[in-house]
KOLTOR-790893 format. One record per residue (C-alpha): residue number from 0; residue in one letter; x, y negated, z. Coordinates in nm, 2 decimals. Last residue first. Layout:
! KOLTOR-790893
@n->NUM; res->A; east->X; north->Y; up->Z;
...
! end
This chain:
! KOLTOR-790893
@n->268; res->X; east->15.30; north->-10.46; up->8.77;
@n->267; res->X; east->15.37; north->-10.07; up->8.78;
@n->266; res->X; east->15.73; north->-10.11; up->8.80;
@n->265; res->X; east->15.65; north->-10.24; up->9.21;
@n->264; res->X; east->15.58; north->-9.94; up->9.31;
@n->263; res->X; east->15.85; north->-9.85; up->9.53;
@n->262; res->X; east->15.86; north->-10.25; up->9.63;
@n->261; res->X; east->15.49; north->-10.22; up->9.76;
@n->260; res->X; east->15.52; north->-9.86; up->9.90;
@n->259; res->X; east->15.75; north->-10.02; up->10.10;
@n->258; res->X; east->16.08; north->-9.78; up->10.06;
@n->257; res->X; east->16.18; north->-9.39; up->10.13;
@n->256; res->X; east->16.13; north->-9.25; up->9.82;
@n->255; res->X; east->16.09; north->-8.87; up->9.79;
@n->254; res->X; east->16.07; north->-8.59; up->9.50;
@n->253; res->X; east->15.96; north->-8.28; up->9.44;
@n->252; res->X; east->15.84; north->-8.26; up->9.80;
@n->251; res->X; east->15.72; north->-7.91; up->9.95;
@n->250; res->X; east->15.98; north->-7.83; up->10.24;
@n->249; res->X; east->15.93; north->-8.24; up->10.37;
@n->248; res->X; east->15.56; north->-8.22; up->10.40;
@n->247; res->X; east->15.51; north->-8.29; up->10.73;
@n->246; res->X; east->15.66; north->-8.64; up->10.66;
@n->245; res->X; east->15.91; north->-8.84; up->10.79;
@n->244; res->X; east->15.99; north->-9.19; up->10.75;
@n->243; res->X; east->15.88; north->-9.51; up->10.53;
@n->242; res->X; east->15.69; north->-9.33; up->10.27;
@n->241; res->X; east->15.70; north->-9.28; up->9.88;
@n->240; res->X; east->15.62; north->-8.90; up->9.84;
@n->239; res->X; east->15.64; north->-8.67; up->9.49;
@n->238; res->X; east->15.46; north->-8.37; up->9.46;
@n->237; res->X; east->15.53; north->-8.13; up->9.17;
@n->236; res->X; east->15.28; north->-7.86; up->9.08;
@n->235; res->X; east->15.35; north->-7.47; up->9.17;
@n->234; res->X; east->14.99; north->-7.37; up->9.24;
@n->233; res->X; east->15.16; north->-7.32; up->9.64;
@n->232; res->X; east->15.29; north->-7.65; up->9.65;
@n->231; res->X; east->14.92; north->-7.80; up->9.48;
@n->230; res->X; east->14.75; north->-7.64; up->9.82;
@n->229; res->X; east->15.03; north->-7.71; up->10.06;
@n->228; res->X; east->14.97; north->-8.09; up->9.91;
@n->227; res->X; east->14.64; north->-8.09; up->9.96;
@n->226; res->X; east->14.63; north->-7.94; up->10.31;
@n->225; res->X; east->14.85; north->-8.21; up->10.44;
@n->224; res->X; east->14.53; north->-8.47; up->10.38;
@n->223; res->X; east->14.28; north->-8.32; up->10.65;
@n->222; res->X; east->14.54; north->-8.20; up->10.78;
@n->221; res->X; east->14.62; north->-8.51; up->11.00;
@n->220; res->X; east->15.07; north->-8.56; up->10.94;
@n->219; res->X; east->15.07; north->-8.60; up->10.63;
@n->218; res->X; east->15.31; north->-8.88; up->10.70;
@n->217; res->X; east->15.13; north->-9.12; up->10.47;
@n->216; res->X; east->15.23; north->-9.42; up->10.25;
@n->215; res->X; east->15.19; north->-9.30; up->9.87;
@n->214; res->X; east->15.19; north->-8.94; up->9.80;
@n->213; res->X; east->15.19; north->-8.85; up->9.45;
@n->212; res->X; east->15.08; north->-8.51; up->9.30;
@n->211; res->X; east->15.12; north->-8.35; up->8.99;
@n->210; res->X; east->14.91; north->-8.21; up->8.71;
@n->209; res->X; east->14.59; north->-8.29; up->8.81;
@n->208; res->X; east->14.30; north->-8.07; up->8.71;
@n->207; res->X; east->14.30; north->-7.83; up->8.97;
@n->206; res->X; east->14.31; north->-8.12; up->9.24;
@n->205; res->X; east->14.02; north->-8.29; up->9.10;
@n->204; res->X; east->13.82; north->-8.00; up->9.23;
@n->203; res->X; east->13.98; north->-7.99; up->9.56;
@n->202; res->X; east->13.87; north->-8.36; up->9.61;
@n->201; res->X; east->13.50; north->-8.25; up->9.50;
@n->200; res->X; east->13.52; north->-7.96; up->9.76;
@n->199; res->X; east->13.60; north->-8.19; up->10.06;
@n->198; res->X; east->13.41; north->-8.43; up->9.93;
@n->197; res->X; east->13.11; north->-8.18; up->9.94;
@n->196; res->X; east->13.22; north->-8.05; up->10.29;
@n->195; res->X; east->13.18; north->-8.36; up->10.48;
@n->194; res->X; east->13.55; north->-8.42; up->10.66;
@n->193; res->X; east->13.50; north->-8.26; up->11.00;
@n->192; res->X; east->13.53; north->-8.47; up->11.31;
@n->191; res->X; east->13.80; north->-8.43; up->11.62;
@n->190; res->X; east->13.96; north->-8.72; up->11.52;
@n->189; res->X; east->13.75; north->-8.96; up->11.37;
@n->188; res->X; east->13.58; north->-8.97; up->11.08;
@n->187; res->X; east->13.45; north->-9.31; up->10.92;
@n->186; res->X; east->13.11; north->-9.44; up->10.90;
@n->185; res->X; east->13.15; north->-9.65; up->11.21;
@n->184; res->X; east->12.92; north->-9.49; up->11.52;
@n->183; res->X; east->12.57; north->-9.63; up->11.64;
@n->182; res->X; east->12.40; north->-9.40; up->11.90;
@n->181; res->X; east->12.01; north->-9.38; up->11.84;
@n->180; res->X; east->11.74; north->-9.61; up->11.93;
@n->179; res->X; east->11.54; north->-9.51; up->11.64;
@n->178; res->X; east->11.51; north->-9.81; up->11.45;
@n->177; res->X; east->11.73; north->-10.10; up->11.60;
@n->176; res->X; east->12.00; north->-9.84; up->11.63;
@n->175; res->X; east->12.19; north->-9.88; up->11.98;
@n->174; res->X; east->12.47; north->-10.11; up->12.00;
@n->173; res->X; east->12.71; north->-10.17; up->12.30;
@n->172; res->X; east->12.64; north->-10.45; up->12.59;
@n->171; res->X; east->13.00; north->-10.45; up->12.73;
@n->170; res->X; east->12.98; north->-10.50; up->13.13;
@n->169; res->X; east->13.13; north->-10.17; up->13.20;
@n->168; res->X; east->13.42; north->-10.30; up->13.00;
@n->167; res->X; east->13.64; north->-10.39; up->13.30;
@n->166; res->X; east->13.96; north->-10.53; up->13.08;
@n->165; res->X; east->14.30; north->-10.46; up->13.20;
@n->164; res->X; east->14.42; north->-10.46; up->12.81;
@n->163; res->X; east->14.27; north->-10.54; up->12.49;
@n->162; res->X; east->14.44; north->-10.43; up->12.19;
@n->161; res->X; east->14.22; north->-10.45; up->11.90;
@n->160; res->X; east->14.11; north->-10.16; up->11.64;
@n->159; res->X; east->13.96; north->-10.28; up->11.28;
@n->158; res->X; east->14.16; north->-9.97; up->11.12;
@n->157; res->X; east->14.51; north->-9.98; up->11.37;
@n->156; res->X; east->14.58; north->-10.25; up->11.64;
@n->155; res->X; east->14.55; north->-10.63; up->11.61;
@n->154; res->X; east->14.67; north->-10.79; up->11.91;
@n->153; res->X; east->14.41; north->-10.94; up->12.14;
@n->152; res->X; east->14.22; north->-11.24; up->12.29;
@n->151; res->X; east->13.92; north->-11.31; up->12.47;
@n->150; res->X; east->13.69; north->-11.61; up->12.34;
@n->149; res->X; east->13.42; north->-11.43; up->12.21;
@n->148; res->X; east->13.34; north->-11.18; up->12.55;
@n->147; res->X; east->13.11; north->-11.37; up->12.71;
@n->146; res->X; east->12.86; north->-11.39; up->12.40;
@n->145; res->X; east->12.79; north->-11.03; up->12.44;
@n->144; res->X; east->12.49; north->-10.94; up->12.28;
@n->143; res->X; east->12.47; north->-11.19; up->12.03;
@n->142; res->X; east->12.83; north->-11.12; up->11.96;
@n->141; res->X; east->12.75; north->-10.73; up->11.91;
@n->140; res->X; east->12.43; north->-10.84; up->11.70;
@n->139; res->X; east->12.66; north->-11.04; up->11.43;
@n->138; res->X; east->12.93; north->-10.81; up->11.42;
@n->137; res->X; east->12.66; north->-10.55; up->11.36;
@n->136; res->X; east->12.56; north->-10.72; up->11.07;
@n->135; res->X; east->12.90; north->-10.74; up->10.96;
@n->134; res->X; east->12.93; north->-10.38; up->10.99;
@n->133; res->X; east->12.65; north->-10.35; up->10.73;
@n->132; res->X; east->12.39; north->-10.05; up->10.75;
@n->131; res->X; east->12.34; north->-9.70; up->10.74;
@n->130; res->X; east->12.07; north->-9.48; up->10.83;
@n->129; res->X; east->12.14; north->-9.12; up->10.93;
@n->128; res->X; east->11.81; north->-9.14; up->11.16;
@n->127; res->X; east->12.00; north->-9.02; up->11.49;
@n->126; res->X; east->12.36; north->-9.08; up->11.46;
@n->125; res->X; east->12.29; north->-9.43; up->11.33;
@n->124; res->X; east->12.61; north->-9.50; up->11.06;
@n->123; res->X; east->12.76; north->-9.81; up->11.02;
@n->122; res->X; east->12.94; north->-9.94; up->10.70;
@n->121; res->X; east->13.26; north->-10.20; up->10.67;
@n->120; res->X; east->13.47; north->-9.93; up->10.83;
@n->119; res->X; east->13.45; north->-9.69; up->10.56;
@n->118; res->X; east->13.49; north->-9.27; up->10.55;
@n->117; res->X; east->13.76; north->-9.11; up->10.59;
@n->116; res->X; east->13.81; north->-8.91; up->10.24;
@n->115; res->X; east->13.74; north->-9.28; up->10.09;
@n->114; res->X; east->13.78; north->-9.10; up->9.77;
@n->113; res->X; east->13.88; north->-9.36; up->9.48;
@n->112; res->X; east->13.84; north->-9.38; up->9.06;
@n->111; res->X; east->13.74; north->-9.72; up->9.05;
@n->110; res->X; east->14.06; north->-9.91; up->9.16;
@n->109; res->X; east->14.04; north->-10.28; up->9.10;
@n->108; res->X; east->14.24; north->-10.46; up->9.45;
@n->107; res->X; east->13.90; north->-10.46; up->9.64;
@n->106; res->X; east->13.85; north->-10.06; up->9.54;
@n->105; res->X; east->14.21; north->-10.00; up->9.66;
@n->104; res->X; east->14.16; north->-10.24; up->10.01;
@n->103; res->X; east->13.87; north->-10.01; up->10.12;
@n->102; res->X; east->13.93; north->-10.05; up->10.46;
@n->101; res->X; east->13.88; north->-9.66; up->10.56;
@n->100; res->X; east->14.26; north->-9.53; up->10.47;
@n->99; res->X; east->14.28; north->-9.20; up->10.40;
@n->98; res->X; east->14.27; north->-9.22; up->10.07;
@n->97; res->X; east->14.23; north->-8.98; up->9.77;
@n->96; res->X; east->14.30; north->-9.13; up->9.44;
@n->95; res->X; east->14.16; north->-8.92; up->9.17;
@n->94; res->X; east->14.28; north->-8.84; up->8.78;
@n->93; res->X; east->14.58; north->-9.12; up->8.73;
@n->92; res->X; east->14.76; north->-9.21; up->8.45;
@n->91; res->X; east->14.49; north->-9.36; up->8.24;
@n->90; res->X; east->14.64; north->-9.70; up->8.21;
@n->89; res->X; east->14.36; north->-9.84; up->8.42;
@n->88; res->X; east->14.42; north->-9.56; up->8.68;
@n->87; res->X; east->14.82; north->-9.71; up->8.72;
@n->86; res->X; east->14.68; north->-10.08; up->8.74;
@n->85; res->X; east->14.49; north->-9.95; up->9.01;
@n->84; res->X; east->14.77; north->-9.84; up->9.22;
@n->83; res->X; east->15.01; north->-10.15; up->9.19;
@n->82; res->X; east->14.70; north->-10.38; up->9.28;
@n->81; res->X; east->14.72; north->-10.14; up->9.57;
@n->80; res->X; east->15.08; north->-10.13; up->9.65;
@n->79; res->X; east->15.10; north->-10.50; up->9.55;
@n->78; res->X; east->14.87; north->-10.65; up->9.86;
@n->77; res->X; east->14.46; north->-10.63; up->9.89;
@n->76; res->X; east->14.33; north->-10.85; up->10.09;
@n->75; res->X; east->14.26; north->-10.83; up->10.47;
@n->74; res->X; east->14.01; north->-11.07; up->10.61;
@n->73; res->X; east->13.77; north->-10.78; up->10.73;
@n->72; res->X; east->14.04; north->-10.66; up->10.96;
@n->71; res->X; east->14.10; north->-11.02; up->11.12;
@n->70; res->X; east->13.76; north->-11.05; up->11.24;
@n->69; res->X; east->13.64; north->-10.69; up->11.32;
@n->68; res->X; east->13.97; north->-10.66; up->11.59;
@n->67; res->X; east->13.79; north->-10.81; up->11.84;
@n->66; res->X; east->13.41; north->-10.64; up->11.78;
@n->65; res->X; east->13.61; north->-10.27; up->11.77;
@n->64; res->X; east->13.79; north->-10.36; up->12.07;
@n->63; res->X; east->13.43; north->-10.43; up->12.24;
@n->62; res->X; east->13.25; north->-10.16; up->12.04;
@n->61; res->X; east->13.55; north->-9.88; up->12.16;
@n->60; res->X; east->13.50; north->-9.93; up->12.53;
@n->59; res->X; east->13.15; north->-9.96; up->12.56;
@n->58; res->X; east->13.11; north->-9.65; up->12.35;
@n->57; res->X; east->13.40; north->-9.46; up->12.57;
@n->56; res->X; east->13.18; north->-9.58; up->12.83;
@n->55; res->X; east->12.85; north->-9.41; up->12.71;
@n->54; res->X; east->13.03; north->-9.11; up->12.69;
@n->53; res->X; east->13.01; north->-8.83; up->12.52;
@n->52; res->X; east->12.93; north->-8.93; up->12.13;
@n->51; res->X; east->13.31; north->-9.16; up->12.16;
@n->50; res->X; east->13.48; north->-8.89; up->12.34;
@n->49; res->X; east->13.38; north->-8.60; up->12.11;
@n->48; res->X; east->13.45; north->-8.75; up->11.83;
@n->47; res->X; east->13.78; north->-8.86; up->11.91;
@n->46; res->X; east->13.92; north->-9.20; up->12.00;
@n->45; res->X; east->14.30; north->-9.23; up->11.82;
@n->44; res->X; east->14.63; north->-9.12; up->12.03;
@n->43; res->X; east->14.78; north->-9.35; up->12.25;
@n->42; res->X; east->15.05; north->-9.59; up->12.06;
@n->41; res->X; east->15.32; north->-9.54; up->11.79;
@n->40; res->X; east->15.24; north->-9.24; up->11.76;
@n->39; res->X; east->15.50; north->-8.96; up->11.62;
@n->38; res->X; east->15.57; north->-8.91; up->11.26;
@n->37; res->X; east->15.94; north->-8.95; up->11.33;
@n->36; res->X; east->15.92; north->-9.35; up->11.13;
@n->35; res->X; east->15.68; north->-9.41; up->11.39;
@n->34; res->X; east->15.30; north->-9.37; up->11.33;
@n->33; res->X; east->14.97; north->-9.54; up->11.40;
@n->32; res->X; east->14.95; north->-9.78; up->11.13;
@n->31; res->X; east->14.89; north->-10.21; up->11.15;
@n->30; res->X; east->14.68; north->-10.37; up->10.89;
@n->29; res->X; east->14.84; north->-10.70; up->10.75;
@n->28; res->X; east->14.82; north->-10.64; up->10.43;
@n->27; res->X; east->15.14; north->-10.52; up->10.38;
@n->26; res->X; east->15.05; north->-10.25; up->10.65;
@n->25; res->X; east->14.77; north->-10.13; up->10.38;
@n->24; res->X; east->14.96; north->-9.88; up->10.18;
@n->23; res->X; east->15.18; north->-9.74; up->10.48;
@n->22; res->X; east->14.83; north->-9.65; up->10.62;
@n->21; res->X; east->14.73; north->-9.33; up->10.36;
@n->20; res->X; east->14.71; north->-9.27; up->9.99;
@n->19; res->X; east->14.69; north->-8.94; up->9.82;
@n->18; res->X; east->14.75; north->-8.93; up->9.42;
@n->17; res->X; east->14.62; north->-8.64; up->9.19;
@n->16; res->X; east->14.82; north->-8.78; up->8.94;
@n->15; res->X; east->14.69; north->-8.71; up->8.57;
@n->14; res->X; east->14.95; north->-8.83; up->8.34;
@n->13; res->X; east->15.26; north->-8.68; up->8.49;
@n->12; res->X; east->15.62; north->-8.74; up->8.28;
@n->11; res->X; east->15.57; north->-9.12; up->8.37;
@n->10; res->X; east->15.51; north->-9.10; up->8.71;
@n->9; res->X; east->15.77; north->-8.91; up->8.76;
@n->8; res->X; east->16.04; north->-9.09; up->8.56;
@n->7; res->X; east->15.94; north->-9.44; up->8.77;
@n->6; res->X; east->15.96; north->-9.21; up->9.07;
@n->5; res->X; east->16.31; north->-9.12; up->8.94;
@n->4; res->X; east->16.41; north->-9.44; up->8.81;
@n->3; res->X; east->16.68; north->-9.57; up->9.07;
@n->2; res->X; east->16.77; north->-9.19; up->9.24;
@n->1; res->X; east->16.60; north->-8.98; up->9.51;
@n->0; res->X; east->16.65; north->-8.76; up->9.78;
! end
């Protein structure tokens, strides 16, 4: 679908790129995604909202992964995609970057102008008071809790995720606020969860004042981003794609580059 120089030509012809970022941007940092190169998952389908706040199992279950896969996520540094990205906004050529990604990789790498339309994994949220506080705090209290469970090993999955198989996790101690007692839940939205409606409506703002859209790493495949780019289809702006595979938003791409976002990109630096 596209030739040497196009996206290069794209990005050059648009000066205010709405641009909407998802897990192909953070896999050169060592972050794993969910999908294939068909859009399908690559393993079982995410936790959901309902799952996690429903069962105190599902809790235990997610807090132990989540405290094996908190060491290596947080070590992840920002690769060429997202230096690539914010050198773009410091030469004026971009109006919002949307992510979808909750590691927060485009703000460490220099970007400013950034929607973490997901939320952030470095941040907890009590679902009782509202208050938040430091995942590595928690990190801290989940090992005192459980000091058993510090030497067991397992394969990084997706956003701070581990792999740990055949595991009895009735034992897991998991985290209750220390204020209110409430449940403790990673400020990020899982599946099943509402984006909050004000960035919601600021993201659809910026959207009216772009004049094209660029779609770096995501299959579109969650709505939550998709809708964007049926929305800017529909007001008749271009949308170009750099990503590995198929997307859902095949019928409505100006242009598409199927390369590592990194080495798609790599013009920018």
């Amino acid at each position: 679908m596209s030739q040497p120089g196009d996206l290069q030509d794209f990005i050059g012809r648009h000066r205010r790129l709405f641009i909407l970022t998802g897990a192909g941007c953070s896999t050169g940092s060592g972050i794993p995604d969910y999908r294939d190169a068909e859009g399908q998952w690559k393993r079982a389908r995410p936790l959901t909202w309902q799952a996690f706040m429903g069962q105190e199992k599902t809790r235990q279950r997610y807090w132990a992964r989540s405290m094996a896969g908190w060491r290596r996520f947080r070590e992840a540094r920002p690769n060429a995609c997202h230096r690539a990205l914010a050198r773009l906004e410091a030469t004026g050529g971009s109006e919002l970057l949307v992510t979808q990604n909750v590691d927060r990789l485009h703000q460490a790498a220099g970007s400013a102008r950034v929607m973490d339309l997901h939320g952030r994994l470095e941040r907890v949220r009590c679902m009782g008071c509202e208050r938040r506080s430091d995942r590595d705090d928690l990190q801290a209290e989940l090992e005192r809790l459980n000091p058993g469970w510090l030497d067991l090993k397992a394969l990084q999955a997706p956003d701070g995720d581990a792999d740990l198989e055949g595991v009895d996790f009735s034992g897991f101690r998991a985290p209750f606020c220390s204020l209110c007692g409430g449940v403790l839940k990673p400020d990020v939205v899982f599946y099943g969860e509402n984006v909050p409606r004000p960035q919601v409506d600021e993201a659809w703002r910026h959207l009216a004042r772009a004049d094209a859209v660029l779609v770096v790493g995501s299959s579109l495949m969650v709505y939550s981003g998709f809708r964007f780019i049926e929305a800017a289809a529909r007001e008749g702006k271009p949308v170009a794609a750099i990503n590995l595979g198929r997307t859902r938003a095949e019928e409505f791409l100006t242009l598409k580059v199927e390369a590592p976002c990194e080495s798609a990109l790599a013009f920018l630096l």
